[in-house]
C-alpha positions in Angstrom: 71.3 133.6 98.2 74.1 134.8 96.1 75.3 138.0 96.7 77.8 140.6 95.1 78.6 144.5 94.7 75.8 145.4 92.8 72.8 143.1 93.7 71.9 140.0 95.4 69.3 137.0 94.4 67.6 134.6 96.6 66.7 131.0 95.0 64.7 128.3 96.1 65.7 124.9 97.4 63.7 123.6 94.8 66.2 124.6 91.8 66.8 122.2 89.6 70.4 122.0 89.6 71.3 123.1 93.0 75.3 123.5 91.4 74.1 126.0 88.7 73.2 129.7 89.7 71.0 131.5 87.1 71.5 135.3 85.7 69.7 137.4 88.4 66.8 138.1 86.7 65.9 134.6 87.2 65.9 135.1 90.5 63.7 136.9 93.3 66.6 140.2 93.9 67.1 143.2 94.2 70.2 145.6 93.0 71.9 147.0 96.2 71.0 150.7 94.7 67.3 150.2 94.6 66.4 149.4 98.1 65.0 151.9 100.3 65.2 149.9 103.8 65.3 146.6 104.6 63.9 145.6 107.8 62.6 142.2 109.8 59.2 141.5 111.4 59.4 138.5 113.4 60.7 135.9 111.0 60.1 137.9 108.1 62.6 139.8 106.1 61.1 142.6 104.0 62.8 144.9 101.7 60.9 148.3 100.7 57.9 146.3 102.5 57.7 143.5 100.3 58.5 140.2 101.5 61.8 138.8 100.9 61.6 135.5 103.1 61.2 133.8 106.2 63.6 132.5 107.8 63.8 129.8 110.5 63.5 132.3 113.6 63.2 135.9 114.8 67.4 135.6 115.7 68.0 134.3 112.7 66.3 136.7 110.7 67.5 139.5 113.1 71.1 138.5 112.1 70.6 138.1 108.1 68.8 141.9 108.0 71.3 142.8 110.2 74.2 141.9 107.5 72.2 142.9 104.4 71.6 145.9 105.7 75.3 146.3 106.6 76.2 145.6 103.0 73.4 147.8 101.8 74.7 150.9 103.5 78.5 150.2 102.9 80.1 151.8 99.5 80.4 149.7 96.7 83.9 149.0 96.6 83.6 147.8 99.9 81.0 145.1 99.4 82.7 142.4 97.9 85.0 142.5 101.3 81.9 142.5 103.2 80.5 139.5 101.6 84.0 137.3 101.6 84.0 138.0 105.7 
């Protein structure tokens, strides 16, 4: 997952060239801006209902929507802080 102020992209384990990182539209994403909520059923990790992906258990998927909702809500400029920590 790569993540920054304005957006964030998920990509597959199966990339080619795990040392490159595409443009974000290359990616399943989603710009910060243009979510509505982003909340977890179980494994799952949805964002505005759709699924985003499932991760390897409910407390680990509890703590992932947890910090992408925290950078969701924060302002912009405080993002990138957010992220580095």
């Amino acid at each position: 997952m790569c993540l920054d102020e304005n957006r964030f992209v998920l990509f597959t384990i199966e990339s080619p060239n795990p040392g490159y990182r595409p443009e974000a539209s290359s990616g399943i994403g989603f710009q910060w801006d243009e979510i509505e909520r982003i909340t977890r059923d179980g494994k799952k990790i949805l964002v505005n209902g759709n699924l985003l992906l499932k991760e390897s258990s409910p407390e680990a998927a509890f703590r992932l929507a947890e910090f992408l909702r925290e950078i969701w809500k924060a302002e912009k400029s405080q993002r990138r802080s957010l992220i580095a920590s």
